[in-house]
C-alpha beads as a LAMMPS data file, in Angstrom:
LAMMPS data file: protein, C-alpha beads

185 atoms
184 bonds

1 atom types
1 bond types

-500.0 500.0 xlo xhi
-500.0 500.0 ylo yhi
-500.0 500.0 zlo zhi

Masses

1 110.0

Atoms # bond

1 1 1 77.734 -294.557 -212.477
2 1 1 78.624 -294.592 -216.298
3 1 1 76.242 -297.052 -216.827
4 1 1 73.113 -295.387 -214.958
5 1 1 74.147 -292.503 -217.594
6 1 1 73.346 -294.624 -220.353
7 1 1 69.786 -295.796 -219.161
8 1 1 69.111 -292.646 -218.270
9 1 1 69.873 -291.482 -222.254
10 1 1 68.540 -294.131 -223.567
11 1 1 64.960 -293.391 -221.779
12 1 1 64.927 -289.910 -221.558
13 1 1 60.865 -288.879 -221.617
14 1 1 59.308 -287.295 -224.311
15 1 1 59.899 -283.605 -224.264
16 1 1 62.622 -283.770 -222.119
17 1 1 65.226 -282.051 -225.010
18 1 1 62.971 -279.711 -224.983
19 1 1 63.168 -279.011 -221.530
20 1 1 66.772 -278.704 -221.764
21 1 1 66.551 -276.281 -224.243
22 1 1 64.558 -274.010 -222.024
23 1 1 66.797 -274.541 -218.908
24 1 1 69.375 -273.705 -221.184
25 1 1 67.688 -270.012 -222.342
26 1 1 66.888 -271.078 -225.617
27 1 1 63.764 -269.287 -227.395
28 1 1 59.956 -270.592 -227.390
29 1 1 59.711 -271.071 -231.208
30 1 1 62.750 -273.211 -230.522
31 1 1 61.514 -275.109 -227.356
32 1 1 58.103 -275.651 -229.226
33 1 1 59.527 -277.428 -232.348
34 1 1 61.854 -279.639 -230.028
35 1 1 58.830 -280.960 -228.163
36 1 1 57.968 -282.714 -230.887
37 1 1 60.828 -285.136 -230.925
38 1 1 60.492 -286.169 -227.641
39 1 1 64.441 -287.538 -226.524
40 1 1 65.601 -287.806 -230.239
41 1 1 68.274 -285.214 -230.474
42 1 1 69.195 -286.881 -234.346
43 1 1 65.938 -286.484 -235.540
44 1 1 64.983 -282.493 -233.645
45 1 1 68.911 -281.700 -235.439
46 1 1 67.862 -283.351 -238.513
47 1 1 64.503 -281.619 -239.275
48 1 1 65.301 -278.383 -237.578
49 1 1 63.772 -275.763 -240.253
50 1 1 66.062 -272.750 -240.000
51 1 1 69.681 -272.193 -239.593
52 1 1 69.505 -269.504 -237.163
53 1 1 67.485 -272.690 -234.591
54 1 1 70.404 -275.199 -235.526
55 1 1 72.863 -272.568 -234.473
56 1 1 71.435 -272.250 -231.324
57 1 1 70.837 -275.763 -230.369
58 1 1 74.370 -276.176 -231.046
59 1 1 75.914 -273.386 -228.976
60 1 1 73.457 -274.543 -226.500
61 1 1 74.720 -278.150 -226.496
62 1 1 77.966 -277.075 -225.104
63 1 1 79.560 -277.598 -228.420
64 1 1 83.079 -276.331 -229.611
65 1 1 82.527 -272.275 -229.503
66 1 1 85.071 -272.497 -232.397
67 1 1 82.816 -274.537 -234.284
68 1 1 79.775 -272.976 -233.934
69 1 1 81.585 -269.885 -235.215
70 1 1 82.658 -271.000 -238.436
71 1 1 79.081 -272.992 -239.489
72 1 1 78.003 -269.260 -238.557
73 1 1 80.473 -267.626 -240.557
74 1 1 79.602 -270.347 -243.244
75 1 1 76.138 -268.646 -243.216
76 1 1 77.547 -264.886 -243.454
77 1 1 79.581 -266.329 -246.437
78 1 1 76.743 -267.308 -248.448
79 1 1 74.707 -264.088 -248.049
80 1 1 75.122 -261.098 -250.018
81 1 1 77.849 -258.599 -249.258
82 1 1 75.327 -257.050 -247.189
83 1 1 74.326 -259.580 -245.026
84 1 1 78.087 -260.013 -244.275
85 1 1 77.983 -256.117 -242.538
86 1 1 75.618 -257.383 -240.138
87 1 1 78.840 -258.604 -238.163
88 1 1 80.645 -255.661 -238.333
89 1 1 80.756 -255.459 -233.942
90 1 1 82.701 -258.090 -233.740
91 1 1 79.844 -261.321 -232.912
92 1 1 81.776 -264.260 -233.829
93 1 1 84.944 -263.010 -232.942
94 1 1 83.680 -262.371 -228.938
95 1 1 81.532 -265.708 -228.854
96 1 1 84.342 -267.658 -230.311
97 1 1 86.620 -266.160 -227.539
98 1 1 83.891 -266.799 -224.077
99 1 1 81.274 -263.716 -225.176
100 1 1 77.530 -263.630 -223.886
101 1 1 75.630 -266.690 -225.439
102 1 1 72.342 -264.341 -225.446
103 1 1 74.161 -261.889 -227.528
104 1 1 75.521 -264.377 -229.962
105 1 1 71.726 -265.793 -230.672
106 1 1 70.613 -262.471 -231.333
107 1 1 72.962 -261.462 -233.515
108 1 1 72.365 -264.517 -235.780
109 1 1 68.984 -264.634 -235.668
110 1 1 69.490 -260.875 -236.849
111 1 1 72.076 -262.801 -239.473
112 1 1 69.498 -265.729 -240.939
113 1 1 66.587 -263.017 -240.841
114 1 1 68.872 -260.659 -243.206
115 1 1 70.037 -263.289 -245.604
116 1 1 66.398 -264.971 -246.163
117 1 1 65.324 -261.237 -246.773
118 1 1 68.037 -261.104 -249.486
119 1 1 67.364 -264.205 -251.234
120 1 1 65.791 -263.801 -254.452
121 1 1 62.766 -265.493 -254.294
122 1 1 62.084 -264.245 -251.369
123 1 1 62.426 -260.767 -252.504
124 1 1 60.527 -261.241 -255.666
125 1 1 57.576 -262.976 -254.077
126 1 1 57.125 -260.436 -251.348
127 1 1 57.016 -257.812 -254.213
128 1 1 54.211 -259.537 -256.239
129 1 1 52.277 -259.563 -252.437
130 1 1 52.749 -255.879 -252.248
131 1 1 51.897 -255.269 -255.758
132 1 1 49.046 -257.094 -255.491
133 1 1 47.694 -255.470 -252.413
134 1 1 48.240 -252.156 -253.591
135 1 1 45.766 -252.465 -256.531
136 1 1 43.345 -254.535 -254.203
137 1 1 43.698 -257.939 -255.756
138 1 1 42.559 -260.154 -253.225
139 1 1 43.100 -263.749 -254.792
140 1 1 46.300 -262.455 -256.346
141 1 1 47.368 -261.291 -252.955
142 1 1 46.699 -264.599 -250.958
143 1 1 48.539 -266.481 -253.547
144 1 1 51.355 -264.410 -253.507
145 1 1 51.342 -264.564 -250.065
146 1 1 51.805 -268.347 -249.715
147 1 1 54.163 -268.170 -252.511
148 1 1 56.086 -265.656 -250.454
149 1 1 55.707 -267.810 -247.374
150 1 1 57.129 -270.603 -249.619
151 1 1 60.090 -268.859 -250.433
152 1 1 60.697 -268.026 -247.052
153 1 1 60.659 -271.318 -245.531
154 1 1 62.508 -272.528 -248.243
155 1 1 65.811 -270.262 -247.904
156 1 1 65.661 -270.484 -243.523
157 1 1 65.915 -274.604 -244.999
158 1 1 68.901 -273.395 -246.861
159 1 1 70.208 -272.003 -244.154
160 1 1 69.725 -274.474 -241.466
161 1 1 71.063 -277.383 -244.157
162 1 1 74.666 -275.106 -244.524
163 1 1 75.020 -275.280 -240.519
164 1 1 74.435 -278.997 -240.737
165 1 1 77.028 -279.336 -243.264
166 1 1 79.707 -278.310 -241.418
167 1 1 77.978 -279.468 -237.780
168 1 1 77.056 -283.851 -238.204
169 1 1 74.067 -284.062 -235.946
170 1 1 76.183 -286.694 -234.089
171 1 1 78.810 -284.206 -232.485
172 1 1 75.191 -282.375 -231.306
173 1 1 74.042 -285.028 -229.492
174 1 1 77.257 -286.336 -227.552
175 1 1 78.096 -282.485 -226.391
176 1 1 73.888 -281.874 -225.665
177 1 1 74.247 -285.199 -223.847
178 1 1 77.703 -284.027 -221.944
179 1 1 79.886 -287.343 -223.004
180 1 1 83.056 -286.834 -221.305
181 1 1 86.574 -286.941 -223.008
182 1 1 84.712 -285.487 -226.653
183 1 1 86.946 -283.589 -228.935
184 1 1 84.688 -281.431 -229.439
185 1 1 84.089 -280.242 -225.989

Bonds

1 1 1 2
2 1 2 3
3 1 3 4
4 1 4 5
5 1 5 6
6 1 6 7
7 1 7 8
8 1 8 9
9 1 9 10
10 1 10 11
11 1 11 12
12 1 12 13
13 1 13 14
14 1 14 15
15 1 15 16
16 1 16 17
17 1 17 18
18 1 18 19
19 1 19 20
20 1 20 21
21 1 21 22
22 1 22 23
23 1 23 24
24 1 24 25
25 1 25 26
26 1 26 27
27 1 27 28
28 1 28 29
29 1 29 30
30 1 30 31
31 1 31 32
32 1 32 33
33 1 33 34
34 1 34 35
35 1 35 36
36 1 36 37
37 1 37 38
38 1 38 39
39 1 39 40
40 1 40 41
41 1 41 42
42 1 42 43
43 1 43 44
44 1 44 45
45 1 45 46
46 1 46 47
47 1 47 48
48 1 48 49
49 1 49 50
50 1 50 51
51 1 51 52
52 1 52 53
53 1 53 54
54 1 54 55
55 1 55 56
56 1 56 57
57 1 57 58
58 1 58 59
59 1 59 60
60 1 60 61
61 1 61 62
62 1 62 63
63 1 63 64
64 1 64 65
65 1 65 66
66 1 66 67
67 1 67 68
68 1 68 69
69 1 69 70
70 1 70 71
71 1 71 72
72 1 72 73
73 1 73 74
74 1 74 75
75 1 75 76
76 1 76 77
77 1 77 78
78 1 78 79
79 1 79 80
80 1 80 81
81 1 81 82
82 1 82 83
83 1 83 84
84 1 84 85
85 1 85 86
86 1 86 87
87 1 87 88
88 1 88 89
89 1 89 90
90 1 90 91
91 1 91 92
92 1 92 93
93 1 93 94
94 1 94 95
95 1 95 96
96 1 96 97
97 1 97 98
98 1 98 99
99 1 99 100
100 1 100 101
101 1 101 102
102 1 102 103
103 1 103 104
104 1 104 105
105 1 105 106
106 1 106 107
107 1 107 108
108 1 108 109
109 1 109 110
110 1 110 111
111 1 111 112
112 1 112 113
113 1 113 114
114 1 114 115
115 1 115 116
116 1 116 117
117 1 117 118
118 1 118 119
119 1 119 120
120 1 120 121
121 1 121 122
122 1 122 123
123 1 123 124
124 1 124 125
125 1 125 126
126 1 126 127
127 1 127 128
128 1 128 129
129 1 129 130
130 1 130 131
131 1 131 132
132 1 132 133
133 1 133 134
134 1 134 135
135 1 135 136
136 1 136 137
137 1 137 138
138 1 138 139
139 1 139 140
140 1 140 141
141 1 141 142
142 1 142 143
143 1 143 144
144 1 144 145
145 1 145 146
146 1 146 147
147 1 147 148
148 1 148 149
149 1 149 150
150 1 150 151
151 1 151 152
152 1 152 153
153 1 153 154
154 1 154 155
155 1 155 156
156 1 156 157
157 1 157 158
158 1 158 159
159 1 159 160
160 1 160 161
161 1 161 162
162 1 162 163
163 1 163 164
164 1 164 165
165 1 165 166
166 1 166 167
167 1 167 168
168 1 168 169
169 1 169 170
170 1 170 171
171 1 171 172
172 1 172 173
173 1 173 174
174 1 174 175
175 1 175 176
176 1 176 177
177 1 177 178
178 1 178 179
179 1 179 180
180 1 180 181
181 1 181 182
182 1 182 183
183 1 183 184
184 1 184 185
């Protein structure tokens, strides 16, 4: 039996992490980037853009509750002191203890969205959008506005590369993949 479990891993169909995202609730954004990398677990953890995705594949996975919490209290540490309010209900402390998985990926998608709207760059590049807008400079405007999309993409990376500090794609893909005996199951 053990060994028809390997095969199957080993030749899962293109897509199909994908489709166990879905089964598993996770969001369409999500699903849609995961499609790309076909079986490869490694590769969708790897690449994943934003911290807020990586969060959820790995609370998805079946991974340690406990630590899922703390890569997402690793991302409420880095924001600014108001980005560490958003939590102020109690999130992490219900997930960590058997709370609504639903809840928990709305609350930090809430979290990423607040800190990437408190970065810097982001802030500062939005701002040269609006200004340019207001006094009806186009090229200024669409400049700004991919150096604002820049910006953005660039602190969700951030993000995403603090969860996969403290999360090794590895212990991703033996809980997604439901190895038995795992410490961190």
């Amino acid at each position: 039996m053990r060994l028809l479990k390997v095969v199957r891993t080993l030749f899962r169909s293109k897509g199909e992490f994908a489709e166990d995202l879905k089964r598993r609730g996770a969001g369409r954004e999500l699903v849609r980037f995961c499609e790309d990398y076909g079986a490869d677990i490694l590769a969708a953890w790897t690449a994943c853009p934003r911290g807020n995705w990586c969060i959820e594949i790995a609370a998805r996975s079946g991974l340690n509750r406990g630590l899922v919490v703390h890569a997402a209290d690793d991302l409420a540490k880095e924001g600014a002191p108001s980005a560490r309010e958003v939590d102020g209900s109690g999130n992490l402390e219900r997930f960590a203890a058997g709370g609504d998985l639903e809840e928990f990926c709305l609350y930090i998608e809430a979290l990423c969205f607040s800190l990437v709207e408190a970065t810097p760059t982001v802030r500062s590049a939005r701002a040269a959008m609006e200004e340019a807008r207001d006094w009806g400079r186009f090229q200024e405007m669409v400049a700004a506005g991919d150096a604002y999309d820049s910006a953005y993409l660039r602190a969700y990376a951030d993000l995403a590369r603090i969860v996969r500090r403290r999360i090794p794609a590895e212990l991703v893909r033996t809980a997604f993949l439901g190895q038995p005996n795992h410490p961190y199951r």
